[in-house]
Each structure stands twice: as C-alpha cells, then as structure tokens.
C-alpha positions as CSV (number, residue, x, y, z in Angstrom):
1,X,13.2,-37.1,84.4
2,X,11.2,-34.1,83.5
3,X,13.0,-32.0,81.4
4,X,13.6,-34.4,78.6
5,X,9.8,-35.1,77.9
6,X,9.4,-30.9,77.9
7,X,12.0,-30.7,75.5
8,X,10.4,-33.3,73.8
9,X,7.2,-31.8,73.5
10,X,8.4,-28.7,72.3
11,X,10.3,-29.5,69.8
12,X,7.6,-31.8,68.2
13,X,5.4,-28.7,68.7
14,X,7.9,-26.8,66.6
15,X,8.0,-29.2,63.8
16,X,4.5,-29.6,63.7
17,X,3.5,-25.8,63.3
18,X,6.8,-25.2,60.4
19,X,5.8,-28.0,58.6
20,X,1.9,-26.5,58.5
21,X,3.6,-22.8,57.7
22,X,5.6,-24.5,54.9
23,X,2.1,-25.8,53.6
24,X,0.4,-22.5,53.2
25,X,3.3,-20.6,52.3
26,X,4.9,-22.0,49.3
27,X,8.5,-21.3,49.2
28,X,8.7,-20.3,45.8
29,X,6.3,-19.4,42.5
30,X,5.9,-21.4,39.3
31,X,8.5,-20.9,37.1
32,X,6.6,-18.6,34.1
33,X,6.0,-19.7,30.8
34,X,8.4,-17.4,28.7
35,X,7.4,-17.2,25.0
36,X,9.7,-15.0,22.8
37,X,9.4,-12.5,19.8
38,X,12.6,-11.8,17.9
39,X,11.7,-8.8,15.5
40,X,12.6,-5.8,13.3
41,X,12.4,-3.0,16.2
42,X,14.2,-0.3,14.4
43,X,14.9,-0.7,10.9
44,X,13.0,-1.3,7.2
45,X,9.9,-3.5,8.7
46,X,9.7,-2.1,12.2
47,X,6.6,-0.7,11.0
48,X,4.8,-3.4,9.6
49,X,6.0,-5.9,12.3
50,X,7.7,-4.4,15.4
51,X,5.8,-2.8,18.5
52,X,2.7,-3.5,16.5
53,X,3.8,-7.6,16.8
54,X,4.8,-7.2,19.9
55,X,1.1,-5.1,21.0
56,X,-0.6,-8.1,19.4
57,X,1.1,-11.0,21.5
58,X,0.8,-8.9,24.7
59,X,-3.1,-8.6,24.0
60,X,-3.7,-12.3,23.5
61,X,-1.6,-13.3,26.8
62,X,-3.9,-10.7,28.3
63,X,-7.4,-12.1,26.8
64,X,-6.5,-15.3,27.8
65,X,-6.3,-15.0,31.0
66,X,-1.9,-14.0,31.6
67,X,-1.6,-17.8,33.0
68,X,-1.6,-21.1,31.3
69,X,-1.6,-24.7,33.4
70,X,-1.4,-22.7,36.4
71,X,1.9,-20.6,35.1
72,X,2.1,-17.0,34.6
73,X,3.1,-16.0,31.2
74,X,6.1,-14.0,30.3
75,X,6.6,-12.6,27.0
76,X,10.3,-11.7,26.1
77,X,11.1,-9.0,23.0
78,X,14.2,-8.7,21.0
79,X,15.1,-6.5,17.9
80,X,17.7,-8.2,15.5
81,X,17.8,-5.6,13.2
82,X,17.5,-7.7,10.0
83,X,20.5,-9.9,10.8
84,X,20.2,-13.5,10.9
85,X,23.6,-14.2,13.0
86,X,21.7,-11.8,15.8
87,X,18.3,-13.9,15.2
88,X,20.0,-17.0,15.9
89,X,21.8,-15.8,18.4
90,X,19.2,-14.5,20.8
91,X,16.8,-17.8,20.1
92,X,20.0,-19.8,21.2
93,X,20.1,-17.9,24.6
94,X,16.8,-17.5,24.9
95,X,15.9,-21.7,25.1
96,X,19.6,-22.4,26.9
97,X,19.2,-19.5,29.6
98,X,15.8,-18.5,29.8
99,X,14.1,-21.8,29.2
100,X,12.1,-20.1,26.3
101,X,8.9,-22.1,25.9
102,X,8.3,-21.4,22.0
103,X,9.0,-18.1,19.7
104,X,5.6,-16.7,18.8
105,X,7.0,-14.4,15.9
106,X,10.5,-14.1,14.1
107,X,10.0,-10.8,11.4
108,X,12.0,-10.9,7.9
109,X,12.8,-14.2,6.1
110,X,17.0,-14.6,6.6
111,X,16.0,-13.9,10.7
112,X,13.6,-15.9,10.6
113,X,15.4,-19.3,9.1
114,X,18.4,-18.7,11.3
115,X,16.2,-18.7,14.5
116,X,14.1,-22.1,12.7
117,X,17.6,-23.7,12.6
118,X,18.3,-23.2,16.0
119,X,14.8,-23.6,17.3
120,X,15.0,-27.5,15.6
121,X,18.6,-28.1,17.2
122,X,16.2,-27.1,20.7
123,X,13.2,-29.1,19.7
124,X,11.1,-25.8,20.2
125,X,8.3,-24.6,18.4
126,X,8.8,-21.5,16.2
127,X,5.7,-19.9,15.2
128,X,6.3,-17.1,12.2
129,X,3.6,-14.0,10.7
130,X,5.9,-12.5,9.6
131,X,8.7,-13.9,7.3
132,X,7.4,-15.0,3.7
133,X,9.4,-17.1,2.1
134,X,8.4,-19.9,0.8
135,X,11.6,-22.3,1.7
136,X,10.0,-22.3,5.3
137,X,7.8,-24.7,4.3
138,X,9.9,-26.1,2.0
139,X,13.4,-27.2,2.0
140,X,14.2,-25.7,5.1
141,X,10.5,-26.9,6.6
142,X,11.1,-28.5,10.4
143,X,8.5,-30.6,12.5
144,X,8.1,-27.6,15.1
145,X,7.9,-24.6,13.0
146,X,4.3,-23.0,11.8
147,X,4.1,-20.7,9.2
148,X,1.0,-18.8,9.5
149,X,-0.1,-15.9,7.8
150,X,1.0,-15.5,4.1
151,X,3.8,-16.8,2.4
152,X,5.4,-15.6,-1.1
153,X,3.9,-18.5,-3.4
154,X,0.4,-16.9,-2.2
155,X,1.2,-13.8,-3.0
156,X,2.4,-14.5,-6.4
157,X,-0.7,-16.5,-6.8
158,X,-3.2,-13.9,-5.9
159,X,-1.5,-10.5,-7.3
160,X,0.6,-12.1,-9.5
161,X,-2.3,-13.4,-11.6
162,X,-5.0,-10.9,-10.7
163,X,-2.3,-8.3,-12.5
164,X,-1.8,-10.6,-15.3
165,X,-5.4,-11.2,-16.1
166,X,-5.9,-7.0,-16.0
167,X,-3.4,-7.7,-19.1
168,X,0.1,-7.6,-17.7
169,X,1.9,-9.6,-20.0
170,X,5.4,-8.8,-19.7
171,X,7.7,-8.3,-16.4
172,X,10.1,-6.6,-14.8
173,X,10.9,-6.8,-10.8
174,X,12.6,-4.5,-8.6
175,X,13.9,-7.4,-6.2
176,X,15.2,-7.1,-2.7
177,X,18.6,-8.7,-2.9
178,X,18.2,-11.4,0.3
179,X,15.9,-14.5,0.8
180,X,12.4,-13.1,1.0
181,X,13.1,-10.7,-2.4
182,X,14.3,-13.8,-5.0
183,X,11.9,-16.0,-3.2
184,X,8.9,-13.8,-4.0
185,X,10.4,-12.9,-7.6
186,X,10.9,-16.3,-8.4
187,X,7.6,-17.2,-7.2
188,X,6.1,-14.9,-9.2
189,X,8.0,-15.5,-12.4
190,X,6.7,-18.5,-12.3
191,X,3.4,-17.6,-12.9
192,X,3.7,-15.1,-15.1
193,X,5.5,-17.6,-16.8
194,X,3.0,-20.3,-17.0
195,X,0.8,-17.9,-18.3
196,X,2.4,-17.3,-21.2
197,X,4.1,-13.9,-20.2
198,X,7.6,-12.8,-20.1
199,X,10.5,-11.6,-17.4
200,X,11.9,-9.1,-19.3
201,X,14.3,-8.7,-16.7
202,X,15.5,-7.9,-12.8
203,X,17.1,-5.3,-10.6
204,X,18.2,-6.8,-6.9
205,X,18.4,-3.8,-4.1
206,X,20.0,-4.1,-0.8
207,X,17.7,-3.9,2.1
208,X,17.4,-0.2,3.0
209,X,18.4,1.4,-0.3
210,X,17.7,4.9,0.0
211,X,18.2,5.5,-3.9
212,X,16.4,3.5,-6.1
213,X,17.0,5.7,-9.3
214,X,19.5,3.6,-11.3
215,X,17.1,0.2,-10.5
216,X,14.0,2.1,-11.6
217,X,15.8,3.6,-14.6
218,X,16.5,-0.3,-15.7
219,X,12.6,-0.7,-15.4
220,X,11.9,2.4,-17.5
221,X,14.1,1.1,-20.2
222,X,12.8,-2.7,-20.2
223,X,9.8,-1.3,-21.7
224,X,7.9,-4.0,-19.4
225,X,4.1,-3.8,-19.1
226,X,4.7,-4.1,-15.1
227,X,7.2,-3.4,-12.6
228,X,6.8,-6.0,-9.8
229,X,8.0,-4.6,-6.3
230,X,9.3,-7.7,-4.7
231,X,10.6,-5.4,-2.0
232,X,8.6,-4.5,1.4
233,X,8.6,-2.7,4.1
234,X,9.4,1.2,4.2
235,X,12.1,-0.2,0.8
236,X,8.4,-0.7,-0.8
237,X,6.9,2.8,0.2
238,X,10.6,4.0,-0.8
239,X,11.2,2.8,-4.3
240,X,7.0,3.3,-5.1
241,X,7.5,7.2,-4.2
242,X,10.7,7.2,-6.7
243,X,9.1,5.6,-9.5
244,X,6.1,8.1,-9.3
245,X,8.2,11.0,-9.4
246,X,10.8,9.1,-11.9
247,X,7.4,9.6,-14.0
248,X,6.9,5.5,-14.8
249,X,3.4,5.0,-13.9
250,X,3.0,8.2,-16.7
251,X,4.7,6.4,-19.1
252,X,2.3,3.4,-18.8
253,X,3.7,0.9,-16.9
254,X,1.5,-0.9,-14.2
255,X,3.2,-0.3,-10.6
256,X,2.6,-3.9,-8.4
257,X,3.4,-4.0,-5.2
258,X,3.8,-7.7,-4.4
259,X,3.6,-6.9,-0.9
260,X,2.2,-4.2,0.8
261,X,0.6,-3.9,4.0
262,X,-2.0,-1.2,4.6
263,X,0.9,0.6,6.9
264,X,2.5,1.0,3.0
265,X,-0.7,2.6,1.8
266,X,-1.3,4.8,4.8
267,X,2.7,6.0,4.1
268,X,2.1,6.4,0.5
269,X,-1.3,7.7,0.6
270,X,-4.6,7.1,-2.1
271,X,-3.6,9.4,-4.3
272,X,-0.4,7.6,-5.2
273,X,-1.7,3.7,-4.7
274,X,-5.1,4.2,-5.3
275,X,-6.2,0.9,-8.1
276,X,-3.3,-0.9,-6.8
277,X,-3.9,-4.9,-6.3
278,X,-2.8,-6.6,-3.6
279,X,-3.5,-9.8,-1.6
280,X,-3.8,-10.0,2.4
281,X,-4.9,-12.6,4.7
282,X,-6.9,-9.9,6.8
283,X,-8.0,-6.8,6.6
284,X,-9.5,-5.0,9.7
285,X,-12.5,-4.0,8.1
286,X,-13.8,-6.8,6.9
287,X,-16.5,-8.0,9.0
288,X,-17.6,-7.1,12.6
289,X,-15.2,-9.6,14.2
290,X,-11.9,-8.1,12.5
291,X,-13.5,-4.5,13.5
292,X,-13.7,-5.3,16.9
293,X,-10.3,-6.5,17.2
294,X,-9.0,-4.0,15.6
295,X,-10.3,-1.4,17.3
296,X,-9.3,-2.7,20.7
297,X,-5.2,-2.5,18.9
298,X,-6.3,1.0,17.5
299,X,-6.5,2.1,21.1
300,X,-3.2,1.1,21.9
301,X,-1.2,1.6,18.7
302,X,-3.6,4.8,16.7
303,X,-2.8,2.5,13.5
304,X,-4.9,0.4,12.1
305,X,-3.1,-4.0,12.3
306,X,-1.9,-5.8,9.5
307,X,-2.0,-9.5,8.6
308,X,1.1,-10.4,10.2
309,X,0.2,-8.5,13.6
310,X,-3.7,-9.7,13.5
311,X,-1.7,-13.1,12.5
312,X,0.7,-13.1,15.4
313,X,-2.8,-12.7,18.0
314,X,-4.1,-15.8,16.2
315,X,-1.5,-18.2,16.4
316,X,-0.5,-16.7,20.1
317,X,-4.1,-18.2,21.1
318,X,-4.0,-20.9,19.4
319,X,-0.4,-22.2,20.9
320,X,-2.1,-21.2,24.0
321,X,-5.0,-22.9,23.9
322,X,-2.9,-26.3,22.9
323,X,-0.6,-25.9,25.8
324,X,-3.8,-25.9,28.1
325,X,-5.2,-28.7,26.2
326,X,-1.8,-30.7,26.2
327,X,-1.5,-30.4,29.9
328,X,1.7,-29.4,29.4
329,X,4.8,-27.4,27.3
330,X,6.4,-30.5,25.6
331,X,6.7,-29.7,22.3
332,X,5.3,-32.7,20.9
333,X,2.2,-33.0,22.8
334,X,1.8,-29.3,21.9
335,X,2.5,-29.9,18.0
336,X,0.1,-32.6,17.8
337,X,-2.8,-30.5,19.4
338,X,-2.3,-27.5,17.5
339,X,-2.6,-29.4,14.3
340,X,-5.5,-31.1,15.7
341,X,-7.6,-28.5,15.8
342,X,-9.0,-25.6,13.7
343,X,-8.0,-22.3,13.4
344,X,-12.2,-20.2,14.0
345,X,-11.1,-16.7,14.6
346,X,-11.3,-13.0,13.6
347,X,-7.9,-13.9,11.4
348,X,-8.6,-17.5,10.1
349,X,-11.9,-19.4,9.4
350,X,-11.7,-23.0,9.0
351,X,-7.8,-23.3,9.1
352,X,-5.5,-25.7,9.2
353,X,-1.8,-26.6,9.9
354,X,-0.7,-29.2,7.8
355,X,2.3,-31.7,7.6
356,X,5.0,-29.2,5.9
357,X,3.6,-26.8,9.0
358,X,1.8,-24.0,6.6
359,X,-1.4,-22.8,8.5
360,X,-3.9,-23.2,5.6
361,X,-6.5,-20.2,5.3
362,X,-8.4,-18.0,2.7
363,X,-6.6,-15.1,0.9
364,X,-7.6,-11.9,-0.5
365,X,-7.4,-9.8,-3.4
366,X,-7.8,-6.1,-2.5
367,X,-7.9,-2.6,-4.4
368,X,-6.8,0.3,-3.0
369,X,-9.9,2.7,-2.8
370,X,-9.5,6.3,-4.4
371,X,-9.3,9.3,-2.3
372,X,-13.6,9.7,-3.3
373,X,-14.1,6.7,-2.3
374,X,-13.0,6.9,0.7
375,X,-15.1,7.3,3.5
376,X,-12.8,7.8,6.8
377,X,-8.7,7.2,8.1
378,X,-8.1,3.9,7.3
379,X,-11.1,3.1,5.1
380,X,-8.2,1.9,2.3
381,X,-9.4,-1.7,0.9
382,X,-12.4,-3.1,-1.0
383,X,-12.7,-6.5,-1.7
384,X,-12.3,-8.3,-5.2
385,X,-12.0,-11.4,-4.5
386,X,-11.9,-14.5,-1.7
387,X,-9.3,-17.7,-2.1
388,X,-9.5,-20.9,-0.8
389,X,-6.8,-21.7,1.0
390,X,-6.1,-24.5,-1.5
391,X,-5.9,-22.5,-4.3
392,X,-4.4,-19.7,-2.7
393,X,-1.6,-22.0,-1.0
394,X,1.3,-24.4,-2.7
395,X,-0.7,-27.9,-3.1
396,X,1.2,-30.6,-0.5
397,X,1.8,-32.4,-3.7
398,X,3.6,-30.0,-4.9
399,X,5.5,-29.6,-1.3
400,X,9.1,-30.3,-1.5
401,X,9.2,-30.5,2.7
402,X,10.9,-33.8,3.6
403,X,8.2,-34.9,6.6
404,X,5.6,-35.0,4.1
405,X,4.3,-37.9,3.8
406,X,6.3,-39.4,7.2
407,X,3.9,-40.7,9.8
C-alpha cells in the first residue's frame, strides 16, 4: 500500500519543479521586429542612398534603445539595383516570409512605387527618403505610405524659381528617361511656365548613360538660357562633367542641377559647381543639432549625410516611437499615431504627415560656396533662403490623392 503513495509523491514533485523551470526559462524569445530597406546598393544612387541609408537606420535602431514593446529589432537590407520587378519582389517576400513589420526606405522612384503597390496589397507601412516623385502622393498615394524628405514639386518650386528669378527665362532639360526624370521635368516646366518662360525643348537619357554628348549637343543648340538637369545620382555628376568640358557653361548658359545632393558636389568639386542653386531639406551644417548628428555618421561613413540619409534616421524614430506609443505593430494604430504627432528633430522642425501621406517640413535654397570661401572638407553650402513647408510643398487642395478628404 506503500509504493503507490511514493510514486505518487514523486511524480507530483516532478511536475511541480518542471512546471517552476518552465517559468524562469522561457522556451523561446520574442519574435523580432524586422523593418526592411530595399535600396540602390551598387548602381547610379548607391552613393547618395545605399550604405549611407542603411548606416542611418542602423544608428536610430541603436539610439533607441535596439528593442521596441519588449522586441528586439532586426533591420533587413536588399539592393534592387534600380529595377522595380526586383523591388516588388523582395517587399512581397519580405511581409509573406519574414513577417516584415514596415519598409523604412525604398531608393529611386520606379522601385519605390512597385514596393508601395505591394506594401498596400499587405496593409504595411512604407516609409520613403528617398524616391521623389511626385505621383507618391498623388495618383498612386496609399493610406500606409509616408513620403518624407523631398519630393520633385519642391524641388521645382525652390530651384526652379530661385533660377528663374536670377533671370532664366528660357529652358531646356536633360531628363532621365523613367518616372522620377519626367516627373521632375514636368514639375518644373510648370513653373517656368507660369512664370512666363519657355521649354525650348527636352533630351530623355537612360539611367546610367555614360555618354551624354549627343543630349548635351541638343542643349548647346537650343540656345536655352538654362539647362535643367533633371537627372541624379552619379548620371548628375556624369552629364555636369560633360557639359563643362563640352564648353556650355562658357557659352553662357546657366547649368541647374535640379537635384543634387552634397555627395554630387563633393564628386564634382567647387571649382566646377561653385554658384550653383539648389534646394535640400538638410544640410549637416546648419545648426549645432544637424552637426552633431552628422558627425556621429561621419565616424562611421568619412562622408558627410544627405537629406535622404539624415531623412531616413528621422522617420526611423519617428515609426519607432509610434510603435511604442501604439502598444503595438498594427498598421493602423501605428498610422494614426505617427500622424498624430510632430516631427521636432535635427531633420524636421514642426512637421507634419498629412492625409495624402507627404511629411510636411521647411526647404532650402542653398549656393555652392567657391573654393575661397571655403573653410574646411565638406564646408560646401551657405544658405539663401528658408521655405515653409506650405509654400515649399504641393497645397492638399491642389492634391489629386484619392483619401483626401475621406474620414
């Protein structure tokens, strides 16, 4: 009669200490939060997006703190080498496999509308510094995307009529033949346009044209007062070297850039883009906050960050610090808090995303400093002028984005 309560005994003993081992040793971790970057690794904008995008992301998931609701984060990379079919493709595995919590940054415009198509089929946010056309928040505009750091209707409206007010009257673009070039040229036609000046003409270039000769020749012979680069990237830093030895800026014509990224000017140096134009959404050396960041990147990188980079650090934070408000990942709940608050940062002062999903913020109108009056590496900019975000940005009256205006 013994041996049964013994048994007994032991085997409750047994349950009770691997039930109190299964409490302080948790079979298995949180699952991470995986947030993805899908950019231009290797080819035309690696250098104005790529491993410095990437550097960015990784530093804000570092600052705040690697977890979020408890969850290590995880930050995937992918190069899809400026092809939209690869873009899409890797978003698509990314949310089905790899549960994929949102894309922080999706480089170059055709990419980046692919991945927006798939990311609204998902119901996952899309976050984008560096694409800029304006279709994102347009026709193509989606309830989860944000477009946050510069689009092509602000750059047409800061260059564009900063170069027309110097006296630019007439036009003629060097365009890059896909969705971010004839967005930016039209853009900016439109301006010149309502200002009373001309087009005189166009000349669309693949991405990565090596040879820009017979496109800068047509500019040479338009007689135009300005040749608008609506290209970017190392095509910009290309086709600017060609048209200074092709002699063009001799003959009179204003050079414009209606892109350029202080990588370009670093390529191209002060002596060939000193007096340029150009409009930004940051520059690193504009007050002690945007020094400080950038020197903490300059340790990593020994190059100076660009708007989209310093813009893909801001709106990493700021999706991070709505997940943790949220309580959650659900992409609504995470939507609603991002809009609801205010972008106060190193990058943005005072913005705001709206309805169509454009982050509102200031702009600015920069000249490239001569070689004299420059005072150290990197010492490229000096300021000319701020713009309100509303003036800067497309008006949401003038917003042809279907959920404006739903509730």
């Amino acid at each position: 009669m013994k041996a049964p309560q013994v048994g007994f005994t032991v085997f409750w003993l047994l349950a009770a200490v691997g039930s109190a081992l299964a409490q302080q040793s948790p079979t298995s971790s949180p699952e991470p939060v995986r947030l993805g970057l899908i950019l231009d690794m290797s080819s035309v904008y690696a250098d104005v997006t790529g491993a410095g995008s990437e550097t960015a992301a990784r530093m804000a998931v570092e600052d705040f703190g690697r977890k979020v609701l408890g969850r290590p984060i995880e930050v995937l990379v992918a190069d899809h080498q400026n092809k939209a079919d690869i873009a899409g493709a890797v978003a698509a595995k990314w949310f089905d496999v790899d549960h994929v919590a949102a894309l922080l940054d999706v480089a170059a415009s055709s990419p980046a509308l692919a991945a927006m198509a798939v990311a609204k089929a998902h119901d996952k946010i899309i976050l984008m510094s560096g694409p800029g056309a304006t279709s994102i928040t347009n026709e193509a505009c989606i309830p989860t995307a944000v477009h946050y750091a510069y689009n092509t209707y602000a750059l047409a409206h800061t260059t564009g009529k900063a170069v027309l007010q110097q006296g630019g009257k007439s036009w003629f673009f060097l365009t890059a033949d896909y969705t971010f070039g004839h967005q930016l040229e039209a853009d900016t036609a439109a301006v010149v346009k309502a200002a009373g000046g001309q087009v005189l003409g166009h000349a669309l270039a693949p991405i990565g044209t090596s040879d820009y000769s017979s496109y800068l020749l047509q500019a040479q012979q338009s007689n135009a007062q300005v040749v608008g680069f609506a290209v970017a990237g190392t095509d910009l830093v290309n086709a600017v070297k060609q048209a200074a030895e092709f002699g063009l800026n001799q003959t009179g014509q204003k050079l414009t850039g209606l892109l350029i990224y202080i990588n370009d000017v670093h390529g191209l140096g002060l002596q060939a883009t000193q007096g340029m134009l150009l409009s930004s959404a940051f520059y690193w050396d504009r007050d002690d906050d945007t020094r400080k960041w950038a020197k903490r990147f300059f340790e990593r990188l020994h190059k100076m960050p660009n708007m989209s980079q310093a813009g893909v650090y801001s709106s990493t934070m700021h999706y991070l610090r709505a997940v943790q408000t949220a309580g959650t990942t659900d992409t609504v709940a995470v939507m609603r808090a991002m809009r609801d608050a205010p972008i106060n940062d190193f990058f943005a002062h005072n913005g705001h995303i709206r309805a169509d999903g454009l982050m509102v913020h200031d702009m600015y109108l920069f000249q490239v400093k001569s070689p004299a009056e420059s005072k150290a590496p990197w010492d490229y900019y000096k300021l000319v002028a701020t713009i309100p975000g509303d003036e800067a940005f497309q008006s949401l009256a003038e917003s042809r984005c279907p959920l404006v205006g739903q509730k």
